[in-house]
N, C-alpha and C positions, 0 to 999 in steps of 0.2 A: 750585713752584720748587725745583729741586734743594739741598739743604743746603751752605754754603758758612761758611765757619770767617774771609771776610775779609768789609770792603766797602770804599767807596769812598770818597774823601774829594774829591770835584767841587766844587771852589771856583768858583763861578759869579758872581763881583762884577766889574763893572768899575771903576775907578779914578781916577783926576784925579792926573797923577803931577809931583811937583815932587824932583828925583832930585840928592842928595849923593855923591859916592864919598868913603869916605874911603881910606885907604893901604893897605888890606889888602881893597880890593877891597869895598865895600859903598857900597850905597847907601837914601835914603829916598823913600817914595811917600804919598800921602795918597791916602785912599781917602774920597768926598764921595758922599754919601749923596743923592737925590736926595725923598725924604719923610722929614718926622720922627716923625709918627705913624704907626702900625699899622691897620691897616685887615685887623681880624680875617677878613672876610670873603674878600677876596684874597687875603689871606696865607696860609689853608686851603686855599682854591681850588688855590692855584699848588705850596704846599708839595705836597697831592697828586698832583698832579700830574708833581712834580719826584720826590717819593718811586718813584711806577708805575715812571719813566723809566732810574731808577736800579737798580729790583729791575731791571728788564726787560734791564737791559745786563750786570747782574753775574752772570745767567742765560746767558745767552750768552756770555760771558766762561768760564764754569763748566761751560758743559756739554764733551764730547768732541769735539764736531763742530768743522768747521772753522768759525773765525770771521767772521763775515759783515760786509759793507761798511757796516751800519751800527753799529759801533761804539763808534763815536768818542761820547764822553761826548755825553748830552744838553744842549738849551738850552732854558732856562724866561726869557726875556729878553723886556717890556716892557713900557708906559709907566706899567705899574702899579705903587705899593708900594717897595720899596728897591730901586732902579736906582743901580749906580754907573758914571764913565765914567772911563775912563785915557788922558791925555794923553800923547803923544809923539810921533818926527818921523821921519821914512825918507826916506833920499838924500841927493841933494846936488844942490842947494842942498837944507836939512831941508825936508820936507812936513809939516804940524801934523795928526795925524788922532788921533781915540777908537778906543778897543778895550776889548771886556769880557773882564777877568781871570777866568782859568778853570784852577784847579790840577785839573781834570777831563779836562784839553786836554792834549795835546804839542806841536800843530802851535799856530802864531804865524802867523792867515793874516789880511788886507785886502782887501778889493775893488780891483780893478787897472782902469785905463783906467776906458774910458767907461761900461762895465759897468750901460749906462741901466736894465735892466731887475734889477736886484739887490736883494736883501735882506741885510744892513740898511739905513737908509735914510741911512748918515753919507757923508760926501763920500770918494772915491777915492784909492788912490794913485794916481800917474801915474809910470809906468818912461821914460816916454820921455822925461820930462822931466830926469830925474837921471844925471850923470855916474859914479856908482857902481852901478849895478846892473845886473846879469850873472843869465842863465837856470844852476839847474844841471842837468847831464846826470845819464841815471839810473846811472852809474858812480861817482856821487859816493857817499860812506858814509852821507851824511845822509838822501839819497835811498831808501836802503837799512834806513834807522829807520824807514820808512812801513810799514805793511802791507800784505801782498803782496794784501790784499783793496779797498784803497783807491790802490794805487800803480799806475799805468799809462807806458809809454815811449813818446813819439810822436816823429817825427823822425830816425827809426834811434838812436835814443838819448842824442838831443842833449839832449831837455826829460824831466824829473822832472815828468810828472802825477798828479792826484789827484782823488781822488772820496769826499766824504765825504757820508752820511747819516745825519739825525737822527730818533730817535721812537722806538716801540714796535715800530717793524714798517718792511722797506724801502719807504718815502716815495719817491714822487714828485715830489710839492713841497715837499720839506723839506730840501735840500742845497747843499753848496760845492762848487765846481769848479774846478780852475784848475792854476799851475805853479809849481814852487818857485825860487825867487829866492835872490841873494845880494846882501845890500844894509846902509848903515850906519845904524845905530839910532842917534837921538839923547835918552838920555835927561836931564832935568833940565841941558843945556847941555853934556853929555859926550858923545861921538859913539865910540859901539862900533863899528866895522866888520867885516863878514866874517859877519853873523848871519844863515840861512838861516829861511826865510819864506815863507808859501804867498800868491801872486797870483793872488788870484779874480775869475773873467772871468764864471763863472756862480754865481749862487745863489738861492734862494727858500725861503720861510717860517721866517727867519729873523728875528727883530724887533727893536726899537730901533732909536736913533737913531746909533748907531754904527757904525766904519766895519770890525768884523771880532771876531779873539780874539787875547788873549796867552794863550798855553800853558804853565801851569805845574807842569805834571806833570811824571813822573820820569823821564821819557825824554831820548832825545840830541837830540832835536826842542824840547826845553820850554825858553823863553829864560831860565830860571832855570841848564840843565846850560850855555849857550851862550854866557853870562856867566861861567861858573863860583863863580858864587853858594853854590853848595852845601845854603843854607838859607836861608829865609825866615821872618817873623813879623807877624802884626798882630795890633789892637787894637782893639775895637768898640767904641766910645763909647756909650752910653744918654744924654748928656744936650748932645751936639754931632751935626750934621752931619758934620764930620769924622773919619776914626780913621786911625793911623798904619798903612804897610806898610812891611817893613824887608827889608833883604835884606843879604845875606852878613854881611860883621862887624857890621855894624850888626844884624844881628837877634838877636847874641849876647844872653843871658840871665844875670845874677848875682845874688849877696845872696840873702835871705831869702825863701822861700817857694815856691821854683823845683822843682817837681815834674816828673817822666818818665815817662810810658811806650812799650812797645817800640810801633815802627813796622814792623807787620807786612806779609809781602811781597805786595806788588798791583799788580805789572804799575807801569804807571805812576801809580798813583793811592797815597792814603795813609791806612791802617786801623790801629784803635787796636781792643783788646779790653776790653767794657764790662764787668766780672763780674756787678756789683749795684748799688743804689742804694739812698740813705735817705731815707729819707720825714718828714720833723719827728724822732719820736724814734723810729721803728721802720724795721729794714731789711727788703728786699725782695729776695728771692735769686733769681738769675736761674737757668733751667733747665740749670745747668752746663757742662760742660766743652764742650758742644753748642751752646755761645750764639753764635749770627753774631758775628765783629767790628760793629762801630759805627761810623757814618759820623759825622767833626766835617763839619759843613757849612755854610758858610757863605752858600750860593745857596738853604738851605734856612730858610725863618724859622721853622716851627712845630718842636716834636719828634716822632718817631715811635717806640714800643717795638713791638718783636714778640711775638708773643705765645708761653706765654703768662704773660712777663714784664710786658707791659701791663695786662693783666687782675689782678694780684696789687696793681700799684702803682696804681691808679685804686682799689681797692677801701680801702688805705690811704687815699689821698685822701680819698677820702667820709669816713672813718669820723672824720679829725683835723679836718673842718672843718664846724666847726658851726653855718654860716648856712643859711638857708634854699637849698635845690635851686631850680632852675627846669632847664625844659627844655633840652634838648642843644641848641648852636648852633653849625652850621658843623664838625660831625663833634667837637667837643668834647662830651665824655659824663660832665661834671664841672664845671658851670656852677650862678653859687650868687650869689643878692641881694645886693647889696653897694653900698650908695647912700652909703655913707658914705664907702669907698676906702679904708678901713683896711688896710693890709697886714699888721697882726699878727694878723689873724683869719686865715692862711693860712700853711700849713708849708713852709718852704724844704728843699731837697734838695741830697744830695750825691750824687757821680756817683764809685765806687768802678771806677776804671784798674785794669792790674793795675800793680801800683806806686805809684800815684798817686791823690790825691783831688783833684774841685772841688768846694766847696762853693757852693751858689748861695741865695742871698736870698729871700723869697718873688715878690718884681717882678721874678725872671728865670724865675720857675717860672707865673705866671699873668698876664693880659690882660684888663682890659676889653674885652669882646666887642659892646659895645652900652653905652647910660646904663644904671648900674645894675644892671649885668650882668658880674660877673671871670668866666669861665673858664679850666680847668689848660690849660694851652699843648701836653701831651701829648697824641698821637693813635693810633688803633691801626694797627698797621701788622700784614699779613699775612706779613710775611718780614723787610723789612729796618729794623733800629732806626737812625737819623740823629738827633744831636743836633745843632738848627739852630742860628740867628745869636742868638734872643734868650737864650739859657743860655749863648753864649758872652763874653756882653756884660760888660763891665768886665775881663776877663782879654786880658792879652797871652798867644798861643799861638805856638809854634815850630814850625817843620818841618823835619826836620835830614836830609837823605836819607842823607847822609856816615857820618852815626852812627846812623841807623837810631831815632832815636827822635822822641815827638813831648814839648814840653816849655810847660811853664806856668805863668804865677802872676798871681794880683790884682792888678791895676792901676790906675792913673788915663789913662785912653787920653789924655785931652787935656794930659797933661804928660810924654807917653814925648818 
């Protein structure tokens, strides 16, 4: 994979949304976790998975050639593991339909009509039944936010089409298809009108039980730029189902403890520069000035380092923990007897931003993998490092696209 100085920050949760505005334009969402345990096993599984899908697009994104119709951020979505789902309503009279929140996304698209043969597997919208929703032509501007790889005119250029694909490679059976609509969003009892939205007539091997994606990347397409939100925020809870998501003023950040770093340029997606890391009491210096950005990720539960930044910090590991080894489990190569669940036999880490530190506990840095069994939640990764969901757990994180930075500090998610 060609050397690249960004990644990607593909927020792949969906949500359960119960939505406040307040006066300066912000609103609240709850994000409802749909398992509360970890299930080491899937969670490797899918994390790798979700890791391939991510090197593989930021390759393509990076190289000179022109950019190919599978683009559009990947989906690692079902009925396995932490599935979230997000509630809200389109048209008029509101339709009640799920969507998986996706800061990986631009496009905000739904299954349209009868759409029997469709993937995902949540119920439809229906245009025909709603007195606000209008097709746009592809002379529209928003139209013109698509890529010219995924955007097609049918109609003499009455309809905005689209064709998107997912995976490693262009898929056959792994895409959305359809047309872009103009229709009113009703979030938390507020009805935005005028928000453009892809209506999917065809799609396959896409999974869950939901009825599409919200787009919350940084494009003119993402219904964070469509609201005018400007910034968002969540909160990962470790000991609820629940965690807050926050948008515009409501995601503001104050007081004590509120760190920054820059929010470097990616297209529509959002990268943070990892320098180094601490290991208990010794640091671990990354391969300098050469080090990919760092994906925060929240569709991603395990972590990933590249090497051979990974290699440096596993060997730390080993060396500060002194229960007995057992064999590698599930691509963890840092797995150690532990029947008794003591977390102080294990070194918590801090993750050195430029700018910025998190410090993290040792129960964000390791998992029971089995009875009797903790493993480091680190994994080696061949190109791109991702810090997943469980390192990000007890901090509220910001995303400020306005100001270019991303911002953070320890929380109690169940009392934001």
């Amino acid at each position: 994979m060609a050397a690249t100085r960004l990644s990607l920050l593909a927020l792949t949760m969906p949500f359960l949304v119960t939505v406040v505005y307040s006066e300066r334009r912000g609103f609240r969402a709850t994000m409802i976790r749909a398992e509360k345990a970890i299930n080491f096993t899937q969670a490797s599984r899918k994390s790798h998975e979700r890791m391939s899908l991510l090197a593989s697009r930021l390759d393509a994104a990076s190289s000179s050639g022109p950019v190919s119709t599978y683009t559009q951020a990947p989906l690692q979505v079902d009925s396995e593991g932490f599935e979230f789902n997000m509630e809200f309503s389109i048209g008029t009279p509101p339709q009640t339909l799920t969507a998986i929140a996706d800061t990986g996304s631009e496009l905000t698209w739904v299954k349209c009509g009868a759409c029997s043969n469709c993937t995902p597997l949540g119920s439809p919208y229906r245009p025909d039944t709603s007195t606000s929703f209008s097709t746009l032509p592809c002379s529209d501007r928003l139209c013109g936010a698509l890529s010219a790889s995924v955007r097609t005119c049918g109609s003499g250029g009455a309809v905005c089409e689209y064709t998107y694909h997912y995976g490693l490679e262009l898929d056959a059976h792994r895409y959305t298809r359809g047309h872009l609509g103009n229709e009113t969003f009703t979030l938390g009892g507020e009805a935005v009108p005028g928000i453009a939205f892809g209506c999917t007539t065809m799609s396959e091997g896409i999974y869950g039980a939901s009825s599409g994606i919200v787009g919350l990347g940084r494009g003119r397409l993402s219904i964070v730029s469509q609201l005018k939100a400007g910034e968002f925020s969540y909160c990962l809870s470790d000991t609820s189902t629940t965690s807050p998501l926050l948008f515009g003023s409501l995601a503001d950040m104050t007081g004590d403890g509120v760190q920054s770093t820059p929010l470097l340029a990616a297209g529509t997606y959002y990268a943070v520069n990892l320098e180094h890391i601490s290991i208990g009491a010794d640091t671990t210096i990354g391969p300098g000035t050469s080090f990919y950005g760092t994906l925060l990720d929240s569709g991603t539960t395990l972590t990933f380092l590249a090497e051979p930044f990974y290699t440096f910090a596993r060997a730390v590991v080993l060396n500060q923990t002194t229960l007995p080894r057992v064999a590698d489990r599930h691509g963890s190569e840092a797995c150690f007897q532990a029947p008794g669940g003591d977390w102080r036999d294990f070194p918590g880490m801090v993750l050195h931003f430029d700018g910025a530190e998190m410090v993290l506990p040792a129960t964000s840095c390791f998992a029971e993998a089995e009875d009797g069994v903790v493993c480091w939640i680190v994994l080696r990764s061949p190109s791109l490092s991702i810090i997943g969901n469980i390192m990000q757990r007890n901090y509220q994180i910001r995303y400020d696209d306005e100001e270019a930075v991303v911002s953070f500090k320890p929380a109690n998610c169940d009392n934001l």
